[in-house]
C-alpha positions as CSV (number, residue, x, y, z in Angstrom):
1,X,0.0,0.0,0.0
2,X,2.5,2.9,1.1
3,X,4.3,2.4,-2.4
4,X,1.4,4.1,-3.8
5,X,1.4,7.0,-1.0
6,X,4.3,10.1,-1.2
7,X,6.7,9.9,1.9
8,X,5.2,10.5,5.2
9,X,4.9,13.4,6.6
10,X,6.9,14.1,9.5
11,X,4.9,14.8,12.7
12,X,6.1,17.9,13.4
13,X,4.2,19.0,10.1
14,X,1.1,18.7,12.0
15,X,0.3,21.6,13.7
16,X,-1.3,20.7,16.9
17,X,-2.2,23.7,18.0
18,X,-4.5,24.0,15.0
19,X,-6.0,20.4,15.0
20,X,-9.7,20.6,15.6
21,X,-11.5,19.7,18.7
22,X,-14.7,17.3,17.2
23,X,-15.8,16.7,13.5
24,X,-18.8,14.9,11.6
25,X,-18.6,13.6,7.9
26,X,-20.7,12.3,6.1
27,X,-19.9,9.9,2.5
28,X,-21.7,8.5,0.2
29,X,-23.3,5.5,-1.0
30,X,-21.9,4.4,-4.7
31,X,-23.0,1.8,-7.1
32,X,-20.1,-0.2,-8.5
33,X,-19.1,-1.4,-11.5
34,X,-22.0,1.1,-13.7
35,X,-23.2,-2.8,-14.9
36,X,-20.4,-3.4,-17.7
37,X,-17.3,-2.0,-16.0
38,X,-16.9,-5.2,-13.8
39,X,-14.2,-3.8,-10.6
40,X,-13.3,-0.4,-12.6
41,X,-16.3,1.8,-13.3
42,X,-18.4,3.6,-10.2
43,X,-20.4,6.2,-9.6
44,X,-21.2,8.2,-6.1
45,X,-25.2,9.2,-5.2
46,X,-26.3,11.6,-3.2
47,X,-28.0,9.3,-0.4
48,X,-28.1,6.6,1.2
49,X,-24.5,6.9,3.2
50,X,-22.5,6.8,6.7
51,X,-21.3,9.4,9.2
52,X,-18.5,9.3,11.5
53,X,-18.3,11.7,14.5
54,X,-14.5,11.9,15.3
55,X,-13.2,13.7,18.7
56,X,-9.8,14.8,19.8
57,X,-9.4,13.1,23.2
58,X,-5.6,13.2,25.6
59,X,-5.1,9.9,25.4
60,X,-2.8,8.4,22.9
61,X,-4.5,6.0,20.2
62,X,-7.7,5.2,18.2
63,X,-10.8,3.8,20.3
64,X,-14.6,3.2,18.3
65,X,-16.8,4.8,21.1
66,X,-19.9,3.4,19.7
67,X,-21.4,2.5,16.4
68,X,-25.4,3.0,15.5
69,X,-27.6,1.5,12.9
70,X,-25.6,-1.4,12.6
71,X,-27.4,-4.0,14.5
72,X,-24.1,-5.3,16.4
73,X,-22.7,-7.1,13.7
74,X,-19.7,-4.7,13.2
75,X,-16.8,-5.6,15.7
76,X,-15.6,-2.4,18.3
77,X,-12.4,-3.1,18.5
78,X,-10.8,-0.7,16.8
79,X,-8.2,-3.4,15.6
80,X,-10.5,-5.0,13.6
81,X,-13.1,-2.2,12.7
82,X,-12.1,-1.0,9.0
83,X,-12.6,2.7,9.8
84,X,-10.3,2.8,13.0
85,X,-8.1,0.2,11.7
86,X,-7.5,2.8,8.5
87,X,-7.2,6.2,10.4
88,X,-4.3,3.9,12.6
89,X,-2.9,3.4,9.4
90,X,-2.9,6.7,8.3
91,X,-1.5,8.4,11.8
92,X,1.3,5.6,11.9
93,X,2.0,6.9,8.3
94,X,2.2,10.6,9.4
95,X,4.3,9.7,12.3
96,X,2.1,10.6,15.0
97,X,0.2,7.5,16.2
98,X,1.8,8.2,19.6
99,X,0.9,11.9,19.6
100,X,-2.7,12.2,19.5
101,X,-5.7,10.3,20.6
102,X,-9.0,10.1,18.7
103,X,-12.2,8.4,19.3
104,X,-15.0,7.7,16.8
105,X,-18.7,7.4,16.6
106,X,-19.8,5.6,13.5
107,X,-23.6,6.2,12.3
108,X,-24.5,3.8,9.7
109,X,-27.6,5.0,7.3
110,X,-27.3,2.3,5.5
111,X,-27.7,-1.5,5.4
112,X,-25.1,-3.9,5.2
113,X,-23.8,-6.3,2.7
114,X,-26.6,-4.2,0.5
115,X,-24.3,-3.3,-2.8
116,X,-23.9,-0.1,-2.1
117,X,-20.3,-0.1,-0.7
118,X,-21.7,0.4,2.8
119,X,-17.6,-0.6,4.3
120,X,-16.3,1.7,1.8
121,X,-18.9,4.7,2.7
122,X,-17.7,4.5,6.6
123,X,-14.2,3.8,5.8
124,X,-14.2,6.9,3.9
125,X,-16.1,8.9,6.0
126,X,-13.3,7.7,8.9
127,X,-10.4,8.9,6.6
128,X,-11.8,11.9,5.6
129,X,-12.6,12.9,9.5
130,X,-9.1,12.1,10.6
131,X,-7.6,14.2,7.1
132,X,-9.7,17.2,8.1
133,X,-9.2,17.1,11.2
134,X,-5.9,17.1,11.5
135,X,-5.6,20.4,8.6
136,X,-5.4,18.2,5.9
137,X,-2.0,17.0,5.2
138,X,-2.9,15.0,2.9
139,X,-4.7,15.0,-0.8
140,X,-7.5,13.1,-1.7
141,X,-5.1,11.4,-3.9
142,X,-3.2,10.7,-1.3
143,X,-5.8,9.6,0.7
144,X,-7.2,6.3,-1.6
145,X,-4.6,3.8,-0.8
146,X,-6.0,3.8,3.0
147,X,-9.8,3.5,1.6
148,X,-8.3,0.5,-0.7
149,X,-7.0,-1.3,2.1
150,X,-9.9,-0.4,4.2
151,X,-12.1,-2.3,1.7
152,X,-9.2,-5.1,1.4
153,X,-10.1,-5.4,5.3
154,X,-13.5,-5.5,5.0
155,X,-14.2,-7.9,2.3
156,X,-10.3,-9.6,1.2
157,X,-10.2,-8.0,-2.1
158,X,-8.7,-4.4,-2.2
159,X,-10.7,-2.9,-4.9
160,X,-11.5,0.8,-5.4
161,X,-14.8,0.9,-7.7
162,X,-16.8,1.7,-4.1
163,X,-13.5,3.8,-2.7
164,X,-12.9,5.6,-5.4
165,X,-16.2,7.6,-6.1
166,X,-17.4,8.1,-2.4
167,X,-14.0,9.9,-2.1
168,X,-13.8,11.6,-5.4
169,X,-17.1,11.8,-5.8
170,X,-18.7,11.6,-9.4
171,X,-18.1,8.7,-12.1
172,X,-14.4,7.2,-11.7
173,X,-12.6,5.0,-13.8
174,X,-10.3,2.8,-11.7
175,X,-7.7,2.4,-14.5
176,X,-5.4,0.0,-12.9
177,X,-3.6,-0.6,-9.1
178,X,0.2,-0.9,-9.9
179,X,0.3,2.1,-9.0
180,X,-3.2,3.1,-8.2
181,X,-4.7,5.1,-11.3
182,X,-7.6,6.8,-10.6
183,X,-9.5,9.1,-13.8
184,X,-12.5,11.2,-13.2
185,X,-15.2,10.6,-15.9
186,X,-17.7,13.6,-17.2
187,X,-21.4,13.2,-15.8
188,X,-24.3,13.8,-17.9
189,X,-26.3,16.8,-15.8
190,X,-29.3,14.3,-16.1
191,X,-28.0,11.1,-15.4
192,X,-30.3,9.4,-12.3
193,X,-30.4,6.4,-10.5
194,X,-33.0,4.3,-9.3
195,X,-32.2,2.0,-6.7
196,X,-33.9,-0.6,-5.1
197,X,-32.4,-3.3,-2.8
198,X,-34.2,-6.5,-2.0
199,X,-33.7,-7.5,1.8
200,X,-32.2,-10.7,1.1
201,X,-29.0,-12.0,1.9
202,X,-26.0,-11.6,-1.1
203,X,-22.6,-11.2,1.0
204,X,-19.8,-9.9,-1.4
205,X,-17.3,-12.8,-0.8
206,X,-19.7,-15.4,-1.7
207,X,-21.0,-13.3,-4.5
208,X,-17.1,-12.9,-5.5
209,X,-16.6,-16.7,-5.6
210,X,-19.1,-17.4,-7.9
211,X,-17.1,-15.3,-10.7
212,X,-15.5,-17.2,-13.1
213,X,-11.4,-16.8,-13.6
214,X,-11.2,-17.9,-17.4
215,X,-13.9,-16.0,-20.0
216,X,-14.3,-16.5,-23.7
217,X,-12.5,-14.2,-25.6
218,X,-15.9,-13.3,-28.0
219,X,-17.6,-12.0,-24.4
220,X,-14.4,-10.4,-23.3
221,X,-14.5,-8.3,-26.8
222,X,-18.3,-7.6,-26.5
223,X,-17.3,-6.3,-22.8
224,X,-14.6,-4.2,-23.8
225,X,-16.5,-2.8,-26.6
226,X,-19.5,-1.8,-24.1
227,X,-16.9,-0.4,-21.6
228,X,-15.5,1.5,-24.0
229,X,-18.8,2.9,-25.6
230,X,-20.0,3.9,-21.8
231,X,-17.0,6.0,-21.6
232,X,-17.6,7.9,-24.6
233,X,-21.2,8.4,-24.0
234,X,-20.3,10.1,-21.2
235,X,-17.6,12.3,-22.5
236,X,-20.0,13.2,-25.3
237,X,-23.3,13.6,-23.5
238,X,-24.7,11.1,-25.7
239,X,-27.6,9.0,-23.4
240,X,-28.4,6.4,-26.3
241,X,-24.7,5.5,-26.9
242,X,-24.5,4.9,-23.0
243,X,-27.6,3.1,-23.0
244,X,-26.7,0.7,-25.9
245,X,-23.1,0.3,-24.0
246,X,-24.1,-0.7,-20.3
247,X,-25.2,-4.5,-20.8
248,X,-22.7,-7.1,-18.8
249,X,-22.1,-10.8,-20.4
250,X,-19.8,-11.7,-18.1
251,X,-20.6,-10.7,-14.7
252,X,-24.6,-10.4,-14.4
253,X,-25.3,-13.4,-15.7
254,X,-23.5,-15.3,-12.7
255,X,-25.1,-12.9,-9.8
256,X,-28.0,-12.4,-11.2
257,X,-29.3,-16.1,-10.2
258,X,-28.3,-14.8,-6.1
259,X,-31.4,-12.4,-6.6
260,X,-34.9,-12.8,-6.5
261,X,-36.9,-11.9,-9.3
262,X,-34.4,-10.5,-11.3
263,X,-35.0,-10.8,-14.7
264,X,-38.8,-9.3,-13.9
265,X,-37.2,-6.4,-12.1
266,X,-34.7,-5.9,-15.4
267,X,-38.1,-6.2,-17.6
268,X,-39.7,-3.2,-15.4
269,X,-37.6,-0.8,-15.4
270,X,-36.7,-1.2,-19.3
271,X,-40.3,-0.8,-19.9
272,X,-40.8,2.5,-17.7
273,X,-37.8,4.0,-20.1
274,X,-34.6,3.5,-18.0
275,X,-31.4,3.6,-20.2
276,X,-30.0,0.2,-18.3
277,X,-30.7,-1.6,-15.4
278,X,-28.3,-3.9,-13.5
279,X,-26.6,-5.2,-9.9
280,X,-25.1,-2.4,-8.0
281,X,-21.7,-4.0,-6.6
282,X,-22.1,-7.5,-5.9
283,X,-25.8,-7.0,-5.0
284,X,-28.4,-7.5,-4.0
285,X,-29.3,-4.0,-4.7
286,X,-30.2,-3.4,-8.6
287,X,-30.4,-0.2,-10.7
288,X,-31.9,1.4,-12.9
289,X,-30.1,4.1,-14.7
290,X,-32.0,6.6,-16.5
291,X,-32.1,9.8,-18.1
292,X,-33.9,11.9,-15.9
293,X,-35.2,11.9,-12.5
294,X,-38.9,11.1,-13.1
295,X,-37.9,8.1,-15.4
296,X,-35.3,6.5,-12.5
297,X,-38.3,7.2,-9.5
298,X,-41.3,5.5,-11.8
299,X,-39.1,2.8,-12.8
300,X,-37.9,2.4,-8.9
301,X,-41.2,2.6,-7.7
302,X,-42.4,-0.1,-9.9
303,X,-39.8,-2.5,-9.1
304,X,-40.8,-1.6,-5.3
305,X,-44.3,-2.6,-5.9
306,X,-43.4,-6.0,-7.7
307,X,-41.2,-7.3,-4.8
308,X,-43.8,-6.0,-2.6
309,X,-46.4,-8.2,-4.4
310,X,-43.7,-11.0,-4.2
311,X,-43.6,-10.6,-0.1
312,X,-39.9,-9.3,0.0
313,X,-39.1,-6.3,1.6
314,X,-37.4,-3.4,0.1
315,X,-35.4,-0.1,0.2
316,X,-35.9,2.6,-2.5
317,X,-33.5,5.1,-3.2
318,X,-33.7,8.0,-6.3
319,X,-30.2,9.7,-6.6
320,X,-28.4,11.7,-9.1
321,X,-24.5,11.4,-9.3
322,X,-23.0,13.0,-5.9
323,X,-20.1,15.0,-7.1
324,X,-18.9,16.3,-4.3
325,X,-17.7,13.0,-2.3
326,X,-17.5,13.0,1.5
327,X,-18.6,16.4,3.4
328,X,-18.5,18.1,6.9
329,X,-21.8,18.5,8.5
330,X,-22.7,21.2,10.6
């Protein structure tokens, strides 16, 4: 990880004096991999998302003082919790893990092992706390290898496609890792989301596993060629080029058989007008992307009322792309 991060800082770059008392950040949700761009392609939205409350305390270290909306299943020792583990990380880096003590409060807004990079949103949320309130020393650049290896932590594959946006915010292209190569991606000023996630059970190692390692070269050009096409949809404002572009052979075909009533859901929201539809992350939340934010909340509310009728419970979200990343709340 640190071959990707500049030299640390010495500690007496900090300026103590300066460091702030208490903070609260808030970061985003993202869907990952945009449906074709399998571990490279995300986008940030505006809500669902996590908050950390982060205070300056005398004693030395990082302690997790309590963490809401997570219905104990997320450990508080801050050894093994990926948002204290990562600001450890990141004060051993600048030299001053022995200098100042922090503790944490971490709010989570939204559910678990849901898609929508719920480990990357408080991971970032931590890092971004810790950044700020210390004055900053660091870039967001700078920043990312800790989110990576926060989501390495989480889920034992250090990917960036959740990282990336929350952070960044917008639509990032995670170009490769050796050394991390982040690009920032135009967004179409209408571009909305509809989300919907199913309250069933998809965790993202099991989901992982069921990826194949070998593909056939005919799919691998087809994906390549829809990646590409995405790319330049967005660059050129062009909504039918990006909705021809975002179809996945290789991934959704595989995940799609973890959630229920998929293929109905996919039928819906194609037939309310959305420009593609597809699993956000590993699922079990779905998508559909759509031009405009009327098209994204009738297709989302449709898909609602289907699983509804099909007695499984839902969460409905109607974003546009967050641009902006993690911010400090009043």
């Amino acid at each position: 990880m640190k071959e990707n991060v500049e030299k640390p800082l010495a500690a007496k770059s900090i300026d103590f004096t300066k460091v702030l008392q208490q903070i609260r950040v808030f970061a985003p949700a993202t869907v990952a991999n945009m449906i074709c761009g399998f571990d490279v392609l995300g986008f940030a939205v505006d809500f669902p998302g996590d908050e950390v409350v982060m205070y300056k305390v005398d004693q030395p270290g990082v302690r997790i003082r309590s963490i809401k909306g997570d219905d104990g299943r997320l450990p508080l020792d801050a050894d093994r919790n990926t948002v204290s583990a990562c600001v450890q990380m990141l004060l051993q880096h600048l030299g001053i893990q022995d200098d100042i003590g922090v503790e944490i409060e971490l709010i989570k807004h939204m559910p678990i092992g849901s898609g929508l990079g719920s480990s990357s949103a408080s991971t970032v949320a931590g890092l971004f706390a810790i950044n700020t309130l210390l004055g900053n020393p660091l870039t967001k650049a700078e920043l990312m290898p800790f989110c990576v290896e926060g989501e390495r932590l989480a889920c034992g594959h250090g990917h960036a496609d959740n990282v990336a946006p929350a952070l960044m915010g917008g639509i990032t292209l995670i170009r490769g890792y050796n050394p991390l190569d982040i690009v920032s991606l135009p967004v179409p000023s209408e571009l909305y989301a509809g989300i919907v996630f199913p309250q069933v059970d998809v965790p993202t190692r099991d989901a992982r596993q069921l990826i194949k390692e070998k593909v056939l070269l005919k799919d691998a050009v087809t994906q390549w060629g829809n990646i590409a096409g995405l790319i330049a949809g967005l660059y050129e404002n062009d909504y039918d080029l990006i909705s021809r572009s975002m179809h996945d052979v290789l991934i959704e075909p595989t995940r799609a058989i973890l959630i229920p009533e998929f293929y109905e859901m996919k039928r819906i929201a194609l037939e309310e007008g959305a420009l593609s539809f597809g699993i956000s992350g590993s699922g079990p939340s779905v998508v559909a992307i759509a031009k405009g934010k009327e098209v994204a909340e009738r297709a989302a509310a449709r898909i609602q009322a289907h699983l509804d009728a099909c007695d499984i419970e839902s969460l409905k979200y109607v974003s546009s792309v967050n641009m902006g990343g993690p911010k400090v709340l009043n």
